[in-house]
C-alpha positions, 0 to 999 in steps of 0.5 A, a space after each residue: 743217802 745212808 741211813 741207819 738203825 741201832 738199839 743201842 741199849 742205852 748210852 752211860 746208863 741203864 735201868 735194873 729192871 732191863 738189866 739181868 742179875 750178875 750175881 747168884 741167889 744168895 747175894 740176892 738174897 742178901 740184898 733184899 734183906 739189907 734192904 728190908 732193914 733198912 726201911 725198917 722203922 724199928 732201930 735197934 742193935 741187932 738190926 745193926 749188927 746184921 746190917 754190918 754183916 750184910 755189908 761185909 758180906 755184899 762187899 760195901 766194907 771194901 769202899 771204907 778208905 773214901 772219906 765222903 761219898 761215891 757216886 760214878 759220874 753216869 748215875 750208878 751206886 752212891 755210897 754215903 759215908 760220914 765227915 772222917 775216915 773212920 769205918 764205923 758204919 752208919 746205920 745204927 740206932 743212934 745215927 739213923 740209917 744212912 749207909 748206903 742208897 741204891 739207885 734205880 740205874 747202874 753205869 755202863 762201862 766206858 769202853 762198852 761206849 767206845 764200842 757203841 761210838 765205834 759202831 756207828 763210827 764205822 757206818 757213818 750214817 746220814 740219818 741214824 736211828 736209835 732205840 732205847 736212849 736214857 735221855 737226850 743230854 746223854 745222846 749229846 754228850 756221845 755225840 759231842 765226845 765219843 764219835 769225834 774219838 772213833 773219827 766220825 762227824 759230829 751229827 747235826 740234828 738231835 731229836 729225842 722222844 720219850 715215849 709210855 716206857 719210863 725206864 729210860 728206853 727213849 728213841 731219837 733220829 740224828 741226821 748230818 751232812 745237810 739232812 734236815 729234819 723238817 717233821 715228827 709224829 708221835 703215836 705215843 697216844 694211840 690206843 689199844 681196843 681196850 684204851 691202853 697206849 698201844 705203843 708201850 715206847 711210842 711209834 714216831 713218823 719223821 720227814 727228813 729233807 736231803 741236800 737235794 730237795 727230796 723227802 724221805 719218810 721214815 717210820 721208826 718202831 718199837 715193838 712190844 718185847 717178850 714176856 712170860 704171856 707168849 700170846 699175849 705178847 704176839 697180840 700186842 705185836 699184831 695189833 702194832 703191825 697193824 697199825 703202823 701197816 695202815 700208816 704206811 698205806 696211808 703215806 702211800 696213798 698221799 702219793 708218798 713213794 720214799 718210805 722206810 720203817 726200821 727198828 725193834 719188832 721184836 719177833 722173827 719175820 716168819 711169825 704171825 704176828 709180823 705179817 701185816 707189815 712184813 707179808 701183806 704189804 710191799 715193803 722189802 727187807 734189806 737182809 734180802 738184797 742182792 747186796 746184803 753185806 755182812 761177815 760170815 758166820 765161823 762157827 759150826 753152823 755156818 754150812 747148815 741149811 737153815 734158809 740159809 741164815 748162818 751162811 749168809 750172816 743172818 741170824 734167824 731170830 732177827 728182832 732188828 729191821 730195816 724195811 724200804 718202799 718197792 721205790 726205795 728198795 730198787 735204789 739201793 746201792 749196798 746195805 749190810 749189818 754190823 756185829 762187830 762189837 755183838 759178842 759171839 755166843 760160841 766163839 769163833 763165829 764172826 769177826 768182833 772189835 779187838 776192845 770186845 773181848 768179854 760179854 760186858 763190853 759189847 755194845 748192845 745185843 742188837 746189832 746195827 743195820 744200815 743202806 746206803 741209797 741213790 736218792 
């Protein structure tokens, strides 16, 4: 059984908010004020012919030579034009504002996919993990067209859950080769001491069946993200280590012995707030198994003495897990991470796909774990 994890941050689109901005104070500026024009109620000729300057020097003007309207096929930017090809905007005071509308999600460039499908192409898992997917229509079509293109299998199952976070981070589980998946809990409703969602994506359990007739129990996380309140971020983690602790224990005490729990914790595993799960109960990390395969670092640091990390290929700000029962862990074969479409910081560092040769194109900024186990 091979079984990965990725955060794949999204397939063909992805929310702004969860996006850094590409461009400088002065374009933002400019595009709060066009904005703010445009909403305004009040139209007249000055308000105009700011807004023709805006565009200008945004660079919508450059769109002019297409006669309707433009809109990638992945979500993105819409551009409205009218009925000719005439490059008279618009938003004026006599034919009201239609010059453009901005939509809340931006496109991912389709070799930024490619190398997506690549990653998950070169592991070609059983049973694969994802976080933050927009929606599950996506995570079949780049099941359907992409992974058949890098030469991998179509996977057999789909399931997708969305959870509290509504910007399009949905986690899924895909199984293949006769891997059943024959139950799923959501934890989506859980709440905090205070009643807030506890899991602001959700924490889900899945019961997947192998060819076999063995069941394997996979709890897949989502921990909260960073945010400018450090402690009161690491709270919420704690309070989520917690509770998927517990969950553990009580599979453990069901007499449930192949238990894994990966994805996102988001936090390093010598912090606090990890140590419920990563310290006080059993389960062990593949990143130190005999095994562990991954490149090793190029770069300057690869011979410094921090724990190791940078000899061994892992980094110390570890966010990403792949964490097995005592049971499972003793039945690895080999397990290792891929980075190879995780653009490097200070190059060289470690090997990358010759299509990730910009910062735009690589897959995610997480890199993809996975084990491959006797059972």
């Amino acid at each position: 059984m091979k079984i990965a994890t990725f955060n794949i941050q999204n397939l063909f689109h992805r929310d702004r908010s969860n996006s850094k901005k590409a461009f400088g104070k002065c374009m933002s500026d400019w595009v709060k004020e066009l904005d703010d024009l445009l909403i305004k109620n009040t139209q007249n000729s000055s308000n105009s012919d700011r807004i023709q300057e805006l565009t200008f020097l945004l660079g919508f003007d450059k769109t002019f030579h297409q006669p309707y309207a433009v809109m990638r096929r992945r979500a993105g930017f819409l551009f409205l034009k009218g009925k000719n090809y005439s490059k008279e905007l618009a938003a004026n005071e006599i034919t009201d504002w239609n010059g453009w509308v901005s939509l809340q999600t931006v496109p991912i460039q389709r070799l930024t996919t490619v190398n997506k499908a690549k990653v998950i192409a070169d592991m070609d898992p059983d049973i694969l993990l994802l976080q933050e997917v927009e929606d599950r229509g996506s995570l079949e079509e780049f099941n359907e067209e992409f992974l058949p293109e890098m030469g991998c299998s179509p996977f057999d199952q789909i399931f997708v859950v969305q959870g509290n976070d509504y910007r399009g981070q949905e986690m899924a589980i895909m199984t293949k080769r006769g891997f059943e998946l024959k139950a799923i809990r959501s934890h989506v409703h859980d709440r905090d001491r205070l009643g807030n969602p506890l899991f602001k994506k959700d924490l889900l359990e899945y019961e997947v069946k192998n060819p076999s007739g063995t069941t394997c129990h996979i709890i897949s996380a989502y921990f909260q993200e960073r945010t400018t309140d450090i402690n009161s971020t690491d709270l919420v983690r704690k309070a989520q280590a917690i509770k998927t602790a517990e969950i553990y224990y009580n599979l453990q005490e069901d007499g449930k012995q192949n238990i894994a729990i990966v994805g996102t914790l988001n936090n390093v595993p010598y912090s606090d707030c990890l140590s419920p799960l990563l310290r006080e109960t059993d389960l062990q990390d593949i990143t130190k198994h005999a095994s562990f395969n991954v490149d090793i670092d190029q770069g300057k640091d690869a011979t410094y003495f921090r724990m190791g990390a940078y000899r061994m290929g892992v980094n110390i700000k570890q966010k990403d897990y792949l964490l097995l029962s005592p049971e499972l862990y003793k039945k690895v074969n080999v397990c290792g991470l891929n980075r190879k479409a995780l653009w490097p910081a200070m190059k060289p560092m470690w090997s990358v796909y010759s299509t990730v040769y910009d910062k735009t194109l690589q897959a995610s900024e997480h890199p993809a774990l996975w084990a491959d186990i006797r059972i």
